[in-house]
Backbone as ProteinMPNN parsed JSONL, in Angstrom:
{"seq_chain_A": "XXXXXXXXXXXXXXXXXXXXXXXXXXXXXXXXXXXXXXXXXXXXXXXXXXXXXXXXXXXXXXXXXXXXXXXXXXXXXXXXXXXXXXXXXXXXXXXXXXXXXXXXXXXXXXXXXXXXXXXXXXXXXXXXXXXXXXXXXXXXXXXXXX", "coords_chain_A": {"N_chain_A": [[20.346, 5.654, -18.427], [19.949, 5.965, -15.153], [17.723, 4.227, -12.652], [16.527, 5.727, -10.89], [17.008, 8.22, -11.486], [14.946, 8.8, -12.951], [12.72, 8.63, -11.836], [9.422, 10.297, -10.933], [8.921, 13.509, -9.301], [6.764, 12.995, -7.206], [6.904, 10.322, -7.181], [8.929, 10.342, -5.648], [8.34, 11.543, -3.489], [6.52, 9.983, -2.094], [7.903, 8.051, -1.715], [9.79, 9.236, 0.37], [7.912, 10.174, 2.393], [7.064, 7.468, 2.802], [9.05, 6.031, 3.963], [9.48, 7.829, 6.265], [6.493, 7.522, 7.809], [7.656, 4.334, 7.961], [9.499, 4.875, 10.306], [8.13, 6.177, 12.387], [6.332, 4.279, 13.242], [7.553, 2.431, 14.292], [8.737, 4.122, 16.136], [7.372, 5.887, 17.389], [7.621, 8.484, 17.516], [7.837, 11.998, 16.115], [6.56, 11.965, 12.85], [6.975, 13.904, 10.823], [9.553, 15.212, 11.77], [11.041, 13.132, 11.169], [10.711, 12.731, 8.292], [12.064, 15.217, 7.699], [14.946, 14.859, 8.368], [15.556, 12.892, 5.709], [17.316, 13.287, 3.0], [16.711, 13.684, 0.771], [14.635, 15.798, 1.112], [14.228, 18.347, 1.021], [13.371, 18.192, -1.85], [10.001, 18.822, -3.271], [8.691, 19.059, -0.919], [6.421, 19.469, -0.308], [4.223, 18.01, -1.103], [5.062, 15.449, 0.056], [4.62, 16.456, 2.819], [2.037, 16.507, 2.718], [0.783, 14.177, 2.673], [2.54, 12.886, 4.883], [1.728, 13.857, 7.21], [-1.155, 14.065, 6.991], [-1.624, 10.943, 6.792], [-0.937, 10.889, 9.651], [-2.231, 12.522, 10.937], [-4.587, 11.338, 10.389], [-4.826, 9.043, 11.023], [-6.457, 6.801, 12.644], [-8.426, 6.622, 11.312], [-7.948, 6.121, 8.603], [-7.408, 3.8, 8.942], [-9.661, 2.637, 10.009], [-10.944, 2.296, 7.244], [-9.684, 0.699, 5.789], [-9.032, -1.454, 6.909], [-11.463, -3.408, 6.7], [-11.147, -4.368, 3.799], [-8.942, -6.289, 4.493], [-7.145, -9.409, 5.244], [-6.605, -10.486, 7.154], [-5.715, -9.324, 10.503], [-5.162, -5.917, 11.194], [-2.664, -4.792, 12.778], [-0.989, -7.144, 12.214], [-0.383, -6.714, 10.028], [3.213, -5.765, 7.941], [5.614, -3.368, 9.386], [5.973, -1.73, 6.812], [4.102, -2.792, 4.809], [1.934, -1.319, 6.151], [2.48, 1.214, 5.907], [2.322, 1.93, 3.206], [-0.245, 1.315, 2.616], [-1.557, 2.758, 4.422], [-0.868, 5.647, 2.754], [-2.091, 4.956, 0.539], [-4.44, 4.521, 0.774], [-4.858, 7.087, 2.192], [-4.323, 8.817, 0.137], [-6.824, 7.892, -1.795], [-8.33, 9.05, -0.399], [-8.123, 11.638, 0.179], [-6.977, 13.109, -1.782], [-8.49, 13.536, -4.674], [-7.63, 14.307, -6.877], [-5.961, 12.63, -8.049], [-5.87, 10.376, -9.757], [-7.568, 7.192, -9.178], [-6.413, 4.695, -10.406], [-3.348, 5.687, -10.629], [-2.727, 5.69, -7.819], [-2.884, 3.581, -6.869], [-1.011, 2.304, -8.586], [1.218, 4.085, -8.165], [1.864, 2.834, -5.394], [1.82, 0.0, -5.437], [4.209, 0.276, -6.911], [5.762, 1.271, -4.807], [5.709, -1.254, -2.844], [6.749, -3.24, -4.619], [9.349, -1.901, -4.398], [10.023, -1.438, -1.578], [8.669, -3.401, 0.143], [7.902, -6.938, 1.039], [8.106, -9.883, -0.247], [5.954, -10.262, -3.384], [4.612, -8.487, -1.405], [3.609, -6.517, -3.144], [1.879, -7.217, -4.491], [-0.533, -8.212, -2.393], [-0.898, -5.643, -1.327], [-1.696, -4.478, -3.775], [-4.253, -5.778, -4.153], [-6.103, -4.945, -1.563], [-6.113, -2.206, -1.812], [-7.215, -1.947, -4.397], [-10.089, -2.838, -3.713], [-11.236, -0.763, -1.7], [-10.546, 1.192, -3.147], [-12.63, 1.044, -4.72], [-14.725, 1.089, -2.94], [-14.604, 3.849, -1.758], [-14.678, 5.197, -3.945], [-16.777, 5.012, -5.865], [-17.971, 5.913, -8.584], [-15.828, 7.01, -10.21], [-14.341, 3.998, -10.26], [-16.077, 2.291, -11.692], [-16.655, 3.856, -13.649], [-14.01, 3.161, -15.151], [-13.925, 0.496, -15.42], [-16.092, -0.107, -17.325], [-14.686, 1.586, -19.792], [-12.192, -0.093, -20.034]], "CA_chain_A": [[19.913, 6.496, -17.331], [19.517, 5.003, -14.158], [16.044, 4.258, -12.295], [16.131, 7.167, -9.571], [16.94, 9.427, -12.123], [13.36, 8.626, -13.755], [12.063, 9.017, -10.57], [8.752, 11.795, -10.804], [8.825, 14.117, -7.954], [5.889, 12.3, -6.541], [7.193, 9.369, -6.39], [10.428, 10.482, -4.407], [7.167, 12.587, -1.955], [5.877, 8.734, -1.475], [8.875, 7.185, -0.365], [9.939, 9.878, 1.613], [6.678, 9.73, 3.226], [7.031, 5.699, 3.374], [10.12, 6.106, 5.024], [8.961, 9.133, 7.727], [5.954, 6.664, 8.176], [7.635, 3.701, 8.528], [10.162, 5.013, 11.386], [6.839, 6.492, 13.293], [5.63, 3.428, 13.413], [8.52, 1.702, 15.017], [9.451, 5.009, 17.507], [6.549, 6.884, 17.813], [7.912, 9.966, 16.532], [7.275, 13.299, 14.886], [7.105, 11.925, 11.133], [7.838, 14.84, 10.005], [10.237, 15.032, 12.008], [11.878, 11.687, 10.192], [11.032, 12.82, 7.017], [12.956, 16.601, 7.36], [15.938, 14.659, 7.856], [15.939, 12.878, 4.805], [18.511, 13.748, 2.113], [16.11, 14.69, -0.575], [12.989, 16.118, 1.461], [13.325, 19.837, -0.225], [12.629, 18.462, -3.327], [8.471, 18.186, -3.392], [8.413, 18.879, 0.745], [4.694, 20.369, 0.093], [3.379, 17.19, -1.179], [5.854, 14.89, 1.335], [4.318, 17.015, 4.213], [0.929, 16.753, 2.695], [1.066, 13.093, 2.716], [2.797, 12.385, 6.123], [0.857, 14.784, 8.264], [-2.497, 13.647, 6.503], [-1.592, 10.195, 7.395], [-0.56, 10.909, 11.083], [-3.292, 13.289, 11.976], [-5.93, 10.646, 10.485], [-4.528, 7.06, 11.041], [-7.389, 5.87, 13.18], [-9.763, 6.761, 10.342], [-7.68, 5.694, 7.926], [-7.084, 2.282, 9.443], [-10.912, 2.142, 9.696], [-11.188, 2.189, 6.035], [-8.422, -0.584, 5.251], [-9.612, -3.038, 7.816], [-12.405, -4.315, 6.409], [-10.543, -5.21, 2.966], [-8.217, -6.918, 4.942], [-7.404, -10.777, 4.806], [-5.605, -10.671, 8.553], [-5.557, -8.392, 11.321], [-4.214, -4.961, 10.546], [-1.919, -5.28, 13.334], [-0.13, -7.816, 11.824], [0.746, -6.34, 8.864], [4.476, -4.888, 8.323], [5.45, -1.651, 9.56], [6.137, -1.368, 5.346], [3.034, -2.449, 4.305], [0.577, -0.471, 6.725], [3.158, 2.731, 5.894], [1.955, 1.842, 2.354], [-1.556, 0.968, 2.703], [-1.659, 4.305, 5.169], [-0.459, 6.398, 2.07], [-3.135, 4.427, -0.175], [-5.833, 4.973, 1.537], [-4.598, 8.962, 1.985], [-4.509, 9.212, -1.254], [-8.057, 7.858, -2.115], [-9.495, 9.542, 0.072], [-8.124, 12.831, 0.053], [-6.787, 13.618, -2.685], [-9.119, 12.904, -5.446], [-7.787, 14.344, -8.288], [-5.314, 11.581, -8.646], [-6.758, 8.756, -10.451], [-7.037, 5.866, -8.45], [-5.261, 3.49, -10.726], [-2.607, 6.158, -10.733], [-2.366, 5.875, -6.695], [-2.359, 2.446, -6.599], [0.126, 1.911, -9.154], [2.473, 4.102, -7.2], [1.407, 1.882, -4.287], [2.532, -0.799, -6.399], [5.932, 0.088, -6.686], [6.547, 1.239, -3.504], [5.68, -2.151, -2.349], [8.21, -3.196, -5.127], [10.825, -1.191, -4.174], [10.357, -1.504, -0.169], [8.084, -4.723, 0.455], [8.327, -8.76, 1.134], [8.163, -10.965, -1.848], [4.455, -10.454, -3.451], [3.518, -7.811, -0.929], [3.005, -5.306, -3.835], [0.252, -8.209, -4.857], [-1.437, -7.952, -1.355], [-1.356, -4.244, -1.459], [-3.273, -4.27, -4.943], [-5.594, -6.163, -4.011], [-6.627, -4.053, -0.834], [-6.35, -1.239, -2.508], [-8.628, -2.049, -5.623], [-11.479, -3.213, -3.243], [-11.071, 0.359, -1.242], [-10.926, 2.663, -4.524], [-14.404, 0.702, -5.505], [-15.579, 1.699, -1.79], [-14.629, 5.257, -1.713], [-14.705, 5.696, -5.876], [-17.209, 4.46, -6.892], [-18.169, 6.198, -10.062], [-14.598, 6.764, -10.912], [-13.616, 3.118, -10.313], [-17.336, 2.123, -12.425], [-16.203, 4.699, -15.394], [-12.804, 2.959, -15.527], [-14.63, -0.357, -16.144], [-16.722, 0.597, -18.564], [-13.787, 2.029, -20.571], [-11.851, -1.405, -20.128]], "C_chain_A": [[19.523, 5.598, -16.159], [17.81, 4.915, -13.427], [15.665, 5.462, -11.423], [16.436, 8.06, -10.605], [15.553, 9.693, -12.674], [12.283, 9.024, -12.872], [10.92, 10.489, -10.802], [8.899, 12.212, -9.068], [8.193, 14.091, -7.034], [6.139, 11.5, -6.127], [8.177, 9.323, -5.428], [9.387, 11.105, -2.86], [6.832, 10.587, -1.64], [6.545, 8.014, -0.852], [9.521, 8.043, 0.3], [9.019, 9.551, 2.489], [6.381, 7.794, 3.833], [7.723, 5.485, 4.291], [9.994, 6.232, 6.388], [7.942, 8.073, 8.165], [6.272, 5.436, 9.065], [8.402, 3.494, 10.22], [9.274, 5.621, 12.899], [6.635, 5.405, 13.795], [6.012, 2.642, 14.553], [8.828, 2.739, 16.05], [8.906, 5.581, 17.951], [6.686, 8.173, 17.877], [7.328, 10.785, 16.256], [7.694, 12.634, 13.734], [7.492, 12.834, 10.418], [9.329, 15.259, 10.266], [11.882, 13.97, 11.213], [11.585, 12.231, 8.656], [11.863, 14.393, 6.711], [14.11, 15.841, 7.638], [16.098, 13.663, 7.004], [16.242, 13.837, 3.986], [17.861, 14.6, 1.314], [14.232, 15.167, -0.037], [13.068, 17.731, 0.908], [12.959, 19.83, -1.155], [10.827, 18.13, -3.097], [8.768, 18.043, -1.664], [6.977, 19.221, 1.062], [4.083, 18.846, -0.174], [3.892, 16.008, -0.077], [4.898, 15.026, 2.633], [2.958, 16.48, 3.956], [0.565, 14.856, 3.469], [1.354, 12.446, 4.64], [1.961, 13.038, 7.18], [-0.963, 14.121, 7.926], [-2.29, 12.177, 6.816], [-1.51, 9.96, 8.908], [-2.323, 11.306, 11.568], [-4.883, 12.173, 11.338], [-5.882, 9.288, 10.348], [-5.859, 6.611, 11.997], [-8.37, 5.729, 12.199], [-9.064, 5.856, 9.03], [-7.416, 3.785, 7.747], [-8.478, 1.534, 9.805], [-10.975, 1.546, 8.359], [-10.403, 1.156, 5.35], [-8.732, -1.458, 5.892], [-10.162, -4.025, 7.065], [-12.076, -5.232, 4.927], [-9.125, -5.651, 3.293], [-8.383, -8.635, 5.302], [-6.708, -11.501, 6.657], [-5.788, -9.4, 8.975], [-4.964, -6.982, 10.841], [-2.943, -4.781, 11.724], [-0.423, -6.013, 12.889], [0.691, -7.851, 10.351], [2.284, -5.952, 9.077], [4.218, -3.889, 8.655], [5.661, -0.999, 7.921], [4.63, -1.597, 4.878], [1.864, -2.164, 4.651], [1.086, 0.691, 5.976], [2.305, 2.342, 4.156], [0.06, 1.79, 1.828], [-2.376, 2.385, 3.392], [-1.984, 5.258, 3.776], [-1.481, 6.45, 0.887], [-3.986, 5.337, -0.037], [-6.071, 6.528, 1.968], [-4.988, 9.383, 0.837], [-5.808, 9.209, -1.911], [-8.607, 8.834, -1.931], [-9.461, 11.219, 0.49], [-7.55, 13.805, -0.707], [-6.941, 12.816, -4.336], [-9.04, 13.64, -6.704], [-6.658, 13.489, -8.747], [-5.962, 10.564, -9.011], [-6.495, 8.061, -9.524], [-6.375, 5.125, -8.986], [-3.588, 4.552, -10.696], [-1.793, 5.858, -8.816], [-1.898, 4.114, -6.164], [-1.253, 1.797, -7.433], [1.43, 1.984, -8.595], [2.513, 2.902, -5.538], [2.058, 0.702, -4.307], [3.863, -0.98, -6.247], [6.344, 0.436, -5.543], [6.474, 0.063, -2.603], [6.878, -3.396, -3.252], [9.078, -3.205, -4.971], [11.134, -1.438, -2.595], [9.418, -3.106, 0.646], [8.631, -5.906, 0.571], [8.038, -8.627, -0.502], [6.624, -10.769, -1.914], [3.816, -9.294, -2.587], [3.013, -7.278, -1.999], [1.212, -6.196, -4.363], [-1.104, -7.909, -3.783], [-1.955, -6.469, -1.562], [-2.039, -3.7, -2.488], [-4.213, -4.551, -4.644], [-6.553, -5.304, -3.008], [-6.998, -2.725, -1.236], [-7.545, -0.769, -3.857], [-9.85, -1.99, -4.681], [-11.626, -1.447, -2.213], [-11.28, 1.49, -2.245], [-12.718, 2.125, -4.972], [-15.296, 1.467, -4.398], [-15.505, 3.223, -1.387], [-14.637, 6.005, -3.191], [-15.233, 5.232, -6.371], [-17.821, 4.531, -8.19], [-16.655, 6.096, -10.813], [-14.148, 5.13, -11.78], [-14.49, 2.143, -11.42], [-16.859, 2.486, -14.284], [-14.671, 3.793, -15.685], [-12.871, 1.644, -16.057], [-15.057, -0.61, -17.377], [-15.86, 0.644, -19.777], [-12.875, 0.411, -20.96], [-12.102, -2.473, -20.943]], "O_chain_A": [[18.825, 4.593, -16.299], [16.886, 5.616, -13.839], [14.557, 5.996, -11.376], [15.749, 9.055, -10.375], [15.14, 10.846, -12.799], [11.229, 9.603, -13.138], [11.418, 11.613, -10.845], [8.955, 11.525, -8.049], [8.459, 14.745, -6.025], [5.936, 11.309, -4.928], [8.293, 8.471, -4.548], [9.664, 11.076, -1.661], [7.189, 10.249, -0.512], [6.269, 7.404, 0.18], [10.076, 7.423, 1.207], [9.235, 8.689, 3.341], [5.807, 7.228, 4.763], [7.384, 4.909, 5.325], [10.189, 5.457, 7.324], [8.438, 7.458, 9.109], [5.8, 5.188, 10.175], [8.182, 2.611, 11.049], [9.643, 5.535, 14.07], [6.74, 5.404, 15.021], [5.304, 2.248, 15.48], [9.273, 2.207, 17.067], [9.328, 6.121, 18.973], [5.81, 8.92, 18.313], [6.128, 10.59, 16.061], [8.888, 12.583, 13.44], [8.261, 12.701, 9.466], [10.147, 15.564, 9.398], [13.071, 14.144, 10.946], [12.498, 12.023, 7.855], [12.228, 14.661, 5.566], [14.823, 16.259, 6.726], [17.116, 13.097, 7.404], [15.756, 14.967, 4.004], [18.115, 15.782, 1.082], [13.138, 14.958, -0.561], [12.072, 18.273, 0.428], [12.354, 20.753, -1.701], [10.555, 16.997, -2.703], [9.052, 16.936, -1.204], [6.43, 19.277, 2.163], [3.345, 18.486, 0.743], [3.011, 15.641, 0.701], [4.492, 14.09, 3.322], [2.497, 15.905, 4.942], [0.18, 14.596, 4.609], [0.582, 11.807, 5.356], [1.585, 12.295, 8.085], [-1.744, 13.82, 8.828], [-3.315, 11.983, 7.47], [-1.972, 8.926, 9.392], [-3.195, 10.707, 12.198], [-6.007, 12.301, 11.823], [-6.647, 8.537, 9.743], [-6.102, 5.477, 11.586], [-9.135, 4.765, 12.221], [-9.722, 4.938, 8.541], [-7.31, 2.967, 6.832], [-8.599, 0.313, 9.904], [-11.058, 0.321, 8.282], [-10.694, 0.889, 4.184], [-8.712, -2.545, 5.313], [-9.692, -5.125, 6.776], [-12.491, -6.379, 4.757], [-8.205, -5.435, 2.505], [-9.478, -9.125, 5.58], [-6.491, -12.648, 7.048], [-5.984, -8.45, 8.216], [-4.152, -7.1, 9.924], [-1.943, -4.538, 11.048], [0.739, -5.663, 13.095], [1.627, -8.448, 9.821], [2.682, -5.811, 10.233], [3.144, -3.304, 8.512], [5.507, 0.216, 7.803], [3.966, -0.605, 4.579], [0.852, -2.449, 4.011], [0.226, 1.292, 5.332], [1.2, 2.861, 4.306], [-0.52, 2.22, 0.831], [-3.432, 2.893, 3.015], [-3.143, 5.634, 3.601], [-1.779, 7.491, 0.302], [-4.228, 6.458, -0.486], [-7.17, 7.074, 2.066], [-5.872, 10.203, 0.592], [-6.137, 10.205, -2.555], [-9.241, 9.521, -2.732], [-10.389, 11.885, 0.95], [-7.549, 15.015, -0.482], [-6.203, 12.051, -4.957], [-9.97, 13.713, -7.508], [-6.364, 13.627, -9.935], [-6.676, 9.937, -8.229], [-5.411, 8.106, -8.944], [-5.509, 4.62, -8.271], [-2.598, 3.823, -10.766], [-0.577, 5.839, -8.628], [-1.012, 3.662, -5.438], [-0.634, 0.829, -6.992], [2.324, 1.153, -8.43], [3.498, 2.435, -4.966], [2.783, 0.327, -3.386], [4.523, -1.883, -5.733], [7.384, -0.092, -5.149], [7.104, 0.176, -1.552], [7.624, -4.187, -2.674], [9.861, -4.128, -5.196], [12.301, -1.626, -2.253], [9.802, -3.627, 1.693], [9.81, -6.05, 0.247], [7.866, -7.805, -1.402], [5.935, -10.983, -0.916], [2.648, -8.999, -2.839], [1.795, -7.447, -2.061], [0.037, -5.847, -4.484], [-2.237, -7.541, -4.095], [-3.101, -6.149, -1.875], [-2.805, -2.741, -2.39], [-5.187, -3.805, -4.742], [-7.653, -4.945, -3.428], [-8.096, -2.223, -1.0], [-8.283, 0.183, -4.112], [-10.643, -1.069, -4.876], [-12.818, -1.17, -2.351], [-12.026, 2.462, -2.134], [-13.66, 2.791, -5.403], [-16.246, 2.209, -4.65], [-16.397, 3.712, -0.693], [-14.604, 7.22, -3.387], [-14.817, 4.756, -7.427], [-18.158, 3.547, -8.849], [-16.371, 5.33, -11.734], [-13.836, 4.901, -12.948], [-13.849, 1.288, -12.03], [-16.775, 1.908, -15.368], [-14.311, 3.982, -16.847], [-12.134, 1.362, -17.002], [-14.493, -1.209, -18.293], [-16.124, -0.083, -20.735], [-12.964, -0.101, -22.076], [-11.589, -3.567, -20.703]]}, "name": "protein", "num_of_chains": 1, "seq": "XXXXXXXXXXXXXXXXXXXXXXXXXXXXXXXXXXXXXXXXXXXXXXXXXXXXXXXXXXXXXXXXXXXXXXXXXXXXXXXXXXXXXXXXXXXXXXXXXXXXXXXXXXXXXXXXXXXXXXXXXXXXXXXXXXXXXXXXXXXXXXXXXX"}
């Protein structure tokens, strides 16, 4: 079976949304815009939308919250791994019935699948220190268990 076939319907909403993201970034766009014409945006377009729109309408806030576990400017990140770090940091922080290691895993691979060499490394690491700062019982109880 090949790997996109394995694909959950989440993870195809994240890189749509990485995508729609990262072409914002670069054109200043309607993201949604960029993500209705991808190929496979009717499959999972509720969580897609949820995702890209929840990143758009709160990137200054969201780019608060990623700064500070940052090792360099946020600026100077890629337009791949802010669109990733964006999606993160969405995810933490507003939709909290995904586990955090579940958000950063996908995080993970989409830095994997669309990143430099090692970003997906960078993007853990930011990400861990961010789920401790907005999760912190969760990220405490997951310790614990460990």
């Amino acid at each position: 079976m090949a790997k996109a076939d394995t694909k959950t319907g989440r993870r195809q909403s994240r890189e749509m949304a990485l995508q729609a993201l990262y072409a914002w970034q670069l054109s200043g766009g309607d993201p949604m815009e960029q993500a209705r014409a991808l190929e496979d945006f009717g499959k999972n377009s509720e969580f897609t939308e949820s995702i890209v729109r929840g990143v758009h309408d709160r990137a200054a806030e969201l780019q608060g919250l990623i700064t500070p576990h940052l090792d360099r400017a946020f600026a100077r990140l890629s337009p791949v791994e802010r669109a990733i770090l964006y999606i993160g940091a969405f995810e933490l922080a507003a939709h909290i019935e995904t586990p955090f290691k579940v958000v950063i895993n996908e995080a993970i691979e989409l830095g994997k699948s669309f990143g430099g060499t090692d970003g997906h490394r960078f993007v853990n690491g930011v990400l861990e220190k961010l789920a401790a700062a907005l999760r912190p019982e969760e990220v405490a109880q997951s310790r614990r268990i460990a």
